[in-house]
TIMI-630441 format. One line per 3 residues: number of its first residue (from 0); for each residue x negated, y, z of N, C-alpha, C. Coordinates in steps of 0.001 Angstrom, whole numbers. Atoms other than C-alpha are relative to their C-alpha. Layout:
NUM> X,Y,Z,X,Y,Z,X,Y,Z; ...
//
This chain:
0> 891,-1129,-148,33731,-104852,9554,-1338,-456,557; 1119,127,-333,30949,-106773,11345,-691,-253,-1528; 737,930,830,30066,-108607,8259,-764,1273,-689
3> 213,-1054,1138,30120,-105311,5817,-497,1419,425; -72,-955,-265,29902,-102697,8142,47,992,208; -882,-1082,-851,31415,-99619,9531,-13,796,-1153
6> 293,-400,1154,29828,-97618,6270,843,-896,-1185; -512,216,1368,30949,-99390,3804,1867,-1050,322; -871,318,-101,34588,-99954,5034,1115,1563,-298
9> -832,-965,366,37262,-97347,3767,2022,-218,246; -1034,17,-260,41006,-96690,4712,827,1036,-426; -977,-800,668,43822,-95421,2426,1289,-420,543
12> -1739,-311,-409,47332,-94366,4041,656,109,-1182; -835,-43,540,49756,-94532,1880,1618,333,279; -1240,76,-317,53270,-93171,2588,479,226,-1128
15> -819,-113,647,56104,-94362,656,1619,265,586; -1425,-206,-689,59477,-93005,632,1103,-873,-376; -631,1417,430,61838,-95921,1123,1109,329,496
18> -1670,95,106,65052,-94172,1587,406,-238,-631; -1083,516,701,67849,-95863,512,-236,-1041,-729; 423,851,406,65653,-98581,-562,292,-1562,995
21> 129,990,-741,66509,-102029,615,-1399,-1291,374; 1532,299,75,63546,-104239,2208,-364,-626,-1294; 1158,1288,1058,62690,-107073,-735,-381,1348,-966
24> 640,-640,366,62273,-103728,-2527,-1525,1124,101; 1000,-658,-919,59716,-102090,-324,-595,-1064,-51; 737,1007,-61,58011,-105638,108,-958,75,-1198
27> 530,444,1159,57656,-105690,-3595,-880,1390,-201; 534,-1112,399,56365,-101999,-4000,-1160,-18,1137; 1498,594,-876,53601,-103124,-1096,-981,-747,-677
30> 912,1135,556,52614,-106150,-2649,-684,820,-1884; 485,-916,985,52479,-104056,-5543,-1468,631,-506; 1086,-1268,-939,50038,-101246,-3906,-1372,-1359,-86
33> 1377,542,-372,47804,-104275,-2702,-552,-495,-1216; 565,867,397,47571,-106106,-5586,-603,856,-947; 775,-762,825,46520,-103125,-7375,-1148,178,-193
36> 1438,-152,-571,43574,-102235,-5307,-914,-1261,3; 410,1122,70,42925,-105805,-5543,-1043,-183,-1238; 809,28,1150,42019,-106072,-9213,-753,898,-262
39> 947,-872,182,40568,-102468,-9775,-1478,230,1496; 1202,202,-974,38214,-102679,-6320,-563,-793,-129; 435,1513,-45,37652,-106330,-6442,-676,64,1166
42> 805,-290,-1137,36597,-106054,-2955,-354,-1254,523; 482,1036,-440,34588,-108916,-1623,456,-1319,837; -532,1177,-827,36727,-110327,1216,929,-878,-336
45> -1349,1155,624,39434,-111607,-895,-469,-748,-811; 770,1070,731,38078,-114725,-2108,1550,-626,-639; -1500,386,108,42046,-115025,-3003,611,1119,-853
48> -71,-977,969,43017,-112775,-5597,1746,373,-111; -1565,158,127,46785,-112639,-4784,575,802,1344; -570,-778,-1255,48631,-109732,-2804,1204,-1110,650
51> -761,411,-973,49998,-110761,468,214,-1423,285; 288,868,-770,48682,-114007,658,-1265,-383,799; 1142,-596,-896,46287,-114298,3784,-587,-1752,90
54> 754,1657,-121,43952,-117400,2855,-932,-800,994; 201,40,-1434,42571,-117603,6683,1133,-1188,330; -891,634,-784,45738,-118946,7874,942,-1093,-958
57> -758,926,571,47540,-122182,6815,1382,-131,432; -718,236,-1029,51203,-122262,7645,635,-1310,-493; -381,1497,176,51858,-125781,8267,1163,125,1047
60> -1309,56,-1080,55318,-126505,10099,-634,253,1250; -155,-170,-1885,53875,-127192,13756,-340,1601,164; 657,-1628,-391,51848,-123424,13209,1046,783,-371
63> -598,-541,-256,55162,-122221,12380,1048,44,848; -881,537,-1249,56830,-123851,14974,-636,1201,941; 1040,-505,-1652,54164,-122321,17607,650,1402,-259
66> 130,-1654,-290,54720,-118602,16350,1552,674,202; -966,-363,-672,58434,-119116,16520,256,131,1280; -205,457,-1283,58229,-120467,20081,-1114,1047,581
69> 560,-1694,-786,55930,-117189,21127,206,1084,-345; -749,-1088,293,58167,-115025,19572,1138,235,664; -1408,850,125,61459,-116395,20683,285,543,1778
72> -268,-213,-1090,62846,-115392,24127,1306,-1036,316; -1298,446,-342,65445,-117039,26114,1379,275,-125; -1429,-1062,50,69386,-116379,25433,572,-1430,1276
75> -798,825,-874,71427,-117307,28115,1836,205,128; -1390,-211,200,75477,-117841,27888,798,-143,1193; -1127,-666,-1466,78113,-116710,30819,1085,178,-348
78> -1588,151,-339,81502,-117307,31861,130,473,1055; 83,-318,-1500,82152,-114679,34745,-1782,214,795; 1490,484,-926,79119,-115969,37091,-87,-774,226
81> 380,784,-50,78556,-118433,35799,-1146,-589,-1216; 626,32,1472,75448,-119757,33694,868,-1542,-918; -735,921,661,77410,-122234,31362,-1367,-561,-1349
84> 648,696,586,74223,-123035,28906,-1411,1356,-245; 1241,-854,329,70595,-121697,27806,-800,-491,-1076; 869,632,1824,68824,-121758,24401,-1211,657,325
87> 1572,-306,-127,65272,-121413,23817,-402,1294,-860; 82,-1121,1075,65628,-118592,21356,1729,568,-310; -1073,-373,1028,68835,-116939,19340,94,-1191,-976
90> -27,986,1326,68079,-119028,16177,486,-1547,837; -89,1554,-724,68166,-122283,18609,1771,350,313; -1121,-140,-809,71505,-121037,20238,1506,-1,-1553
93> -1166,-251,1252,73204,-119997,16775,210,-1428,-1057; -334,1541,66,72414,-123832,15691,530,-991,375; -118,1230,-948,73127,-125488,18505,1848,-71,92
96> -1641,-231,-335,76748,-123562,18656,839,548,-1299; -587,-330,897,77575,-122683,15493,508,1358,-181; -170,-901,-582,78141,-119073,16760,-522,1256,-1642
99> 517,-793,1262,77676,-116589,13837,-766,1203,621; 727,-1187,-518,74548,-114571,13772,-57,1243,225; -756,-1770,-785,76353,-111165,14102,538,40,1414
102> -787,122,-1706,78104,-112139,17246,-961,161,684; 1404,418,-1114,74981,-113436,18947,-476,1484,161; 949,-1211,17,72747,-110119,17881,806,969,616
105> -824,-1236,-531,75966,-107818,18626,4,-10,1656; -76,6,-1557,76047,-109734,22251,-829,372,366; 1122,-192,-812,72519,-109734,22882,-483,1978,-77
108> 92,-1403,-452,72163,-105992,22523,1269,965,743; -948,-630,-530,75198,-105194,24480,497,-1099,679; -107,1235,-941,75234,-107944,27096,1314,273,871
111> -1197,255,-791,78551,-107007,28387,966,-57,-547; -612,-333,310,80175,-107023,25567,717,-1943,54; -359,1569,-253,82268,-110448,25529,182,-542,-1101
114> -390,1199,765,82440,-113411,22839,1093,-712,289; -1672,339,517,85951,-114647,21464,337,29,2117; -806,-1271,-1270,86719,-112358,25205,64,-750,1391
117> -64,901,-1189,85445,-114708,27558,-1286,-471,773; 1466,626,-309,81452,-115429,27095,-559,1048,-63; 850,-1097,136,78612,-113191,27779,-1111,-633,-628
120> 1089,428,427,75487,-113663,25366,-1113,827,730; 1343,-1155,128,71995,-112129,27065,-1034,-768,200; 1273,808,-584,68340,-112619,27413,36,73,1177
123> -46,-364,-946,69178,-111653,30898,39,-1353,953; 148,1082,-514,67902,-114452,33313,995,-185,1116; -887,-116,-1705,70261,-115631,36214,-145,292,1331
126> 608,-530,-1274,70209,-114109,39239,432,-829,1262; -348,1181,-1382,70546,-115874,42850,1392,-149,217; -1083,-451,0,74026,-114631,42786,818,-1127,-1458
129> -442,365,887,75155,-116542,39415,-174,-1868,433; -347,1995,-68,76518,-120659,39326,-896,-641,-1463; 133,538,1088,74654,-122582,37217,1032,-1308,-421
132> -875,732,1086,76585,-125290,34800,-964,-499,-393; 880,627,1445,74163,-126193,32222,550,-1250,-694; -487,725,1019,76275,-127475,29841,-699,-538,-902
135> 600,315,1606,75020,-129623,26439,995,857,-817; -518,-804,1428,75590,-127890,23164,1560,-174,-331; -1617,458,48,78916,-129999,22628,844,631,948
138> -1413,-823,-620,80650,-128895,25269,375,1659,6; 73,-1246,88,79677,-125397,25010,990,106,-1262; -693,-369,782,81111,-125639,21324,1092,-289,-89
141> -1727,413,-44,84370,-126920,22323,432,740,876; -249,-1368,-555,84663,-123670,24914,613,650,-1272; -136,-369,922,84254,-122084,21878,739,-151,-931
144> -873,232,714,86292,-123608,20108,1142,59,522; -648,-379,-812,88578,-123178,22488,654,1410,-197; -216,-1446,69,88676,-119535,22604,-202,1065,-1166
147> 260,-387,726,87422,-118535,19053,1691,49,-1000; -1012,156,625,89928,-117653,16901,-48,195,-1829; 389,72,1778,88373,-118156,13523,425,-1026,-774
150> -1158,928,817,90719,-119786,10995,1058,-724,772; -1301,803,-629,93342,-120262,13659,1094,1174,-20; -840,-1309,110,95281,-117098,12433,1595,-610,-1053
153> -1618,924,966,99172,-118524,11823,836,1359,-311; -661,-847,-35,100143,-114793,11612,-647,1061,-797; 424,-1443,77,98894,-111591,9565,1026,682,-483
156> -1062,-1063,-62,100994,-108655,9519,-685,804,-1145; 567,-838,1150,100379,-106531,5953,1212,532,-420; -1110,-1080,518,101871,-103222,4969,-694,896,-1457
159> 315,-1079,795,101885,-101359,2276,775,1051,-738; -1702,-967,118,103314,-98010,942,-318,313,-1206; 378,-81,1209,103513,-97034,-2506,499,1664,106
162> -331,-1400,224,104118,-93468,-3691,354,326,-1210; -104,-604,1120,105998,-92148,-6589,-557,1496,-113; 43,-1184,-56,104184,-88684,-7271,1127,934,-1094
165> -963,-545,436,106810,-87980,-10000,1422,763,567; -1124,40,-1054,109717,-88025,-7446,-250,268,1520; 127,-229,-1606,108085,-87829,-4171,214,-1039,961
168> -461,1061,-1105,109626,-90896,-2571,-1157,-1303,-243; 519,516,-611,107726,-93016,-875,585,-1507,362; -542,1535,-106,108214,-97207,-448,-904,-696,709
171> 980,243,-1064,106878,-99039,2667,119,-1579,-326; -468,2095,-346,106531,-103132,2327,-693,-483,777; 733,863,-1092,105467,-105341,5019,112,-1166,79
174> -344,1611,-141,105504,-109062,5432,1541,-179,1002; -1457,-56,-1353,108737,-108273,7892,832,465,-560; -1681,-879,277,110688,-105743,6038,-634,1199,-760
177> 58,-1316,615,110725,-103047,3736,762,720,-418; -868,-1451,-235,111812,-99555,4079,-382,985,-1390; -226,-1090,1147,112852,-97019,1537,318,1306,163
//
């Protein structure tokens, strides 16, 4: 606006209705929108003729390093009261431990809820009251491995009942026993 100014700058709202729409579809019906106004305006500042890329900024690894690492908050992992390890982010923590990114996100917004019923995930810093540990990654994932019980299932129990509607009777099977 300095360059062109205040007059000759214009602003169109656009609301779209994106229920039931998933995002890469909304992305695309944006990029859409811009690249429309793009070709029929031809407006001066885009010396770049291509919606939704911003030819200002280069992203080279370290500059996407930087905007992870000032996005990124601390997660910190608990046993009781105790701090047992600390990642520099989520993404760092779900690498470091192999920890699947539903768990993590489910802990970190419900910091009391417990991991395989033993670890607490939060951004929540330690308080004077809490032991530190500071475990490496390895040992943390052999806790974990420890207490996770993913692909260590020597047991599932499955029932099922069938129904004759001709007759009415009913047939129950289970991996244990089935009733008639």
């Amino acid at each position: 606006m300095k360059t062109f100014g205040m007059d000759n700058f214009k602003l169109d709202i656009y609301i779209i209705d994106t229920t039931g729409m998933v995002y890469s579809k909304i992305s695309a019906i944006t990029l859409c929108l811009e690249q429309y106004y793009i070709f029929n305006l031809n407006p001066s500042p885009h010396s770049i003729k291509v919606a939704g890329y911003n030819p200002i900024v280069e992203f080279t690894k370290e500059h996407i390093a930087s905007i992870k690492k000032a996005n990124s908050k601390p997660v910190y992992v608990y046993k009781d009261k105790t701090l047992l390890y600390e990642a520099t982010s989520a993404t760092e923590l779900i690498k470091e431990t192999n920890i699947s990114h539903s768990t993590v996100t489910n802990s970190l917004k419900n910091p009391k809820k417990k991991v395989f019923e033993v670890l607490n995930v939060s951004h929540i810093s330690p308080t004077p009251d809490i032991k530190i540990k500071n475990l490496d990654a390895q040992t943390l994932k052999e806790i974990i491995n420890k207490y996770s019980t993913v692909g260590k299932r020597t047991s599932l129990e499955v029932s099922l009942t069938l129904i004759d509607h001709a007759s009415n009777k009913t047939c129950t099977f289970s991996n244990s026993s089935v009733k008639i």
